[in-house]
C-alpha positions in Angstrom: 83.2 51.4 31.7 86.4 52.7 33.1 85.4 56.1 32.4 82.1 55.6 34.7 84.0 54.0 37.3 86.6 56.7 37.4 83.8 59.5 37.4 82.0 57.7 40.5 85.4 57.5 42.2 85.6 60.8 41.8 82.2 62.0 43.0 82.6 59.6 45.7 85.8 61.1 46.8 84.3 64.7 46.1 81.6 63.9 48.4 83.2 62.5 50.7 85.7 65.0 51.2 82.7 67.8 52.1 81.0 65.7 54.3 84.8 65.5 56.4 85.4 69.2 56.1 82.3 70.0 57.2 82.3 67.8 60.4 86.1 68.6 60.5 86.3 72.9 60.1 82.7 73.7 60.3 81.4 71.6 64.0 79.3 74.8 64.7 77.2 73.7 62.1 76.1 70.0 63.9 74.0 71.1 67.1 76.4 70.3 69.9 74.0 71.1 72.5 75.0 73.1 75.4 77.8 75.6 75.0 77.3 77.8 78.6 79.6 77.3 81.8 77.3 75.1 83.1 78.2 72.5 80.5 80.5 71.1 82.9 79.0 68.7 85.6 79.4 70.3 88.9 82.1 67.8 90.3 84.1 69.1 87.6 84.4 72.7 88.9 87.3 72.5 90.2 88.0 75.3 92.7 91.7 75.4 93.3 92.2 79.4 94.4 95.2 81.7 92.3 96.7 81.8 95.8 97.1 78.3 95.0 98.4 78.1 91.5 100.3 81.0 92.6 103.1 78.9 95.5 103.7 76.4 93.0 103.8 78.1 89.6 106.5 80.5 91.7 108.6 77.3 92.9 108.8 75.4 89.6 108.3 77.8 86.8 110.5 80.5 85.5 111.1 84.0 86.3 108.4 86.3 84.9 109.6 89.1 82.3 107.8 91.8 80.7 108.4 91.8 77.3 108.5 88.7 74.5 111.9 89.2 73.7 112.7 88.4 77.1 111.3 85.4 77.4 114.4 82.7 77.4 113.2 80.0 75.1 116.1 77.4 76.0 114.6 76.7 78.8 111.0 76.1 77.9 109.4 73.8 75.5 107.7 75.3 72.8 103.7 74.0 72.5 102.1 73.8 68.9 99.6 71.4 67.5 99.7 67.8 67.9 98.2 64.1 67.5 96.5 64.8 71.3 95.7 68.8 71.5 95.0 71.9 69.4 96.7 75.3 70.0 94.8 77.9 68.9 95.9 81.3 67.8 97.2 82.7 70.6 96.7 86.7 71.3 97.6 87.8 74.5 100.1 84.6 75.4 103.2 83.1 73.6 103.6 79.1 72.9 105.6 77.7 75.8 105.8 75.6 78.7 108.2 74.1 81.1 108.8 70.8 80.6 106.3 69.4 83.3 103.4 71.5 82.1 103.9 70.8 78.5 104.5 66.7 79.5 101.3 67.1 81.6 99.4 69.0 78.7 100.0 66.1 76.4 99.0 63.3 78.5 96.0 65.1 79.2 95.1 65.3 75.5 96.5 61.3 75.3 94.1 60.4 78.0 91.3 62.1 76.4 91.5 60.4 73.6 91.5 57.1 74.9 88.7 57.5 76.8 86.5 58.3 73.9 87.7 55.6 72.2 87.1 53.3 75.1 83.5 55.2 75.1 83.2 54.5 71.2 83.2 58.2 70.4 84.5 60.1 67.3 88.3 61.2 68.4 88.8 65.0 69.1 91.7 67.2 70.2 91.2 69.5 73.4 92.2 73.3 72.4 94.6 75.1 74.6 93.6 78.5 74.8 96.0 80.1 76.9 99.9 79.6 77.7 103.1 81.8 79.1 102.1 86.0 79.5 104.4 88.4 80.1 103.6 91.3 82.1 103.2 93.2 79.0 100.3 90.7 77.6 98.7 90.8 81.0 98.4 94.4 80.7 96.7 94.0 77.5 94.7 90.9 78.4 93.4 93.2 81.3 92.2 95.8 78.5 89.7 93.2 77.3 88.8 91.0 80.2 88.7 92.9 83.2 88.9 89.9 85.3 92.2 88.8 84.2 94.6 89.1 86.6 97.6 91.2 87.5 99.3 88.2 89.5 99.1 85.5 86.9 100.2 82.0 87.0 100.7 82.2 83.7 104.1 84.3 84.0 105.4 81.5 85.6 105.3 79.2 82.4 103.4 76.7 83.9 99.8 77.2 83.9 97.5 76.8 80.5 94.3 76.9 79.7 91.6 74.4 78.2 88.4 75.6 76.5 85.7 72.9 77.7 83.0 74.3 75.5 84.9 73.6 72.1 86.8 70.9 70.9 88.5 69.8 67.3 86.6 66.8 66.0 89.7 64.5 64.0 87.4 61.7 63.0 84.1 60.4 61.5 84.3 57.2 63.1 82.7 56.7 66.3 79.7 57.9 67.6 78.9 61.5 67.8 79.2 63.3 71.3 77.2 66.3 72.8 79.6 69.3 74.3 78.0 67.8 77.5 79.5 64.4 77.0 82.5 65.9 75.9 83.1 67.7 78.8 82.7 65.5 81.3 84.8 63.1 80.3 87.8 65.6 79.8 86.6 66.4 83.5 87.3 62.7 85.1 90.6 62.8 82.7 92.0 65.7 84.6 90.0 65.1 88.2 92.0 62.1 87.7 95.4 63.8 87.7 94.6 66.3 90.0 93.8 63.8 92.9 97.3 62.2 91.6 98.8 65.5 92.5 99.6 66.3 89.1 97.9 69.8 89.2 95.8 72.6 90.6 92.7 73.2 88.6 90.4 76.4 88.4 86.9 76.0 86.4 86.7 79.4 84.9 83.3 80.5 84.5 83.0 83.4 82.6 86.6 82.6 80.3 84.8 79.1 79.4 88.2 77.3 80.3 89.7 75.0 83.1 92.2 76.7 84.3 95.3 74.0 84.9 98.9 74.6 87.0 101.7 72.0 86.9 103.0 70.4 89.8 105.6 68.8 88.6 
C-alpha cells in the first residue's frame, strides 16, 4: 500500500512538474493570440519623441562612454531578474540603471502584477529587453537594426526597454490571459505613471517594445 501510494506521488509530482515547465519555459506552445505591434490598444502608443527622452535622460543620467570598461558601476544600480521583471540576455546593452530608472522599472513590474491579480490572472514578469549602451554597442546595434539610433537615450543610463508582445508566465493559478490582455493592462500600468510624470514613453513599432525614460 505504501509502495502504491509512493509511486502515485511520484507520477503525480512527475506530471505535474511537465505540465509547469511547459506553461513556465515553453508559453509559445499555448496560442497567445496576437503577437504584431498592433497588439497594443491604440491609447497605449505612447508617442513621446527621442528629442524628448533626449533633455531629460541628458539632465539626470550619466555621462555616456564608449566602451564597457568605462562604464562607472558605483554609480549605477545593477538590473538582473527579480520577483516583478525578467532581464533577458542582453546583446547590444549592459545591466544598469540609475537609481530612479531602476526604482521606476520595479514598480512597474510590482504594479503589473497586482493588477492581474486584482484581474484574477496567472502572475507574469514583464521582460526588459534593453538597458545602458555605450557608443560602442550603438554602433553594433546600428549593424543590425538600422533604425537604432546614433543619439540614444540609452547612453544616458536611464532609458529601458519593455517587450509587450512576450512576457514570463510565474504561475498556474489564475486565469489564462491573451498577449492582447496582457498588454493592455501593462499599458494603463505605465499610462498611469507617465501622466504622474514619472516617464516619457515611446511605443516602438517595429522593435516590439515600449520604449520608457526616467524622470526622476
Amino acid at each position: 500500500m505504501v509502495k502504491r501510494f509512493l509511486v502515485l506521488a511520484f507520477l503525480s509530482a512527475l506530471a505535474y512538474g511537465a505540465w509547469y515547465g511547459y506553461c513556465h519555459y515553453y508559453p509559445r506552445f499555448k496560442y497567445r493570440g496576437n503577437t504584431t505591434a498592433k497588439v497594443v490598444p491604440e491609447r497605449y502608443r505612447f508617442g513621446d519623441v527621442n528629442d524628448v527622452h533626449l533633455r531629460v535622460a541628458r539632465k539626470t543620467g550619466i555621462k555616456p562612454v564608449e566602451r564597457r570598461s568605462e562604464v562607472d558601476t558605483k554609480q549605477l544600480e545593477k538590473i538582473v531578474s527579480c520577483r516583478y521583471y525578467k532581464v533577458e540576455r542582453l546583446t547590444h546593452s549592459v545591466p544598469y540603471l540609475t537609481a530612479g530608472a531602476r526604482d521606476l522599472l520595479e514598480e512597474m513590474g510590482k504594479h503589473f502584477q497586482e493588477a492581474l491579480a486584482e484581474a484574477g490572472l496567472e502572475r507574469h514578469r514583464i521582460i526588459v529587453t534593453s538597458v545602458l549602451r555605450t557608443g560602442e554597442d550603438v554602433k553594433r546595434l546600428q549593424k543590425v537594426n538600422g533604425n537604432a539610433s546614433e543619439n540614444s537615450a540609452h547612453q544616458y543610463a536611464t532609458t529601458f526597454d519593455i517587450t509587450y508582445i512576450r512576457y514570463d508566465r510565474q504561475s498556474l493559478r489564475g486565469n489564462g490571459a491573451s498577449y492582447k490582455e496582457l498588454s493592455a493592462i501593462l499599458g494603463r500600468v505605465i499610462e498611469k505613471l507617465r501622466k504622474e510624470g514619472r516617464c516619457y514613453v515611446k511605443y516602438e513599432r517595429r522593435q516590439r517594445c515600449f520604449h520608457i525614460t526616467s524622470r526622476q
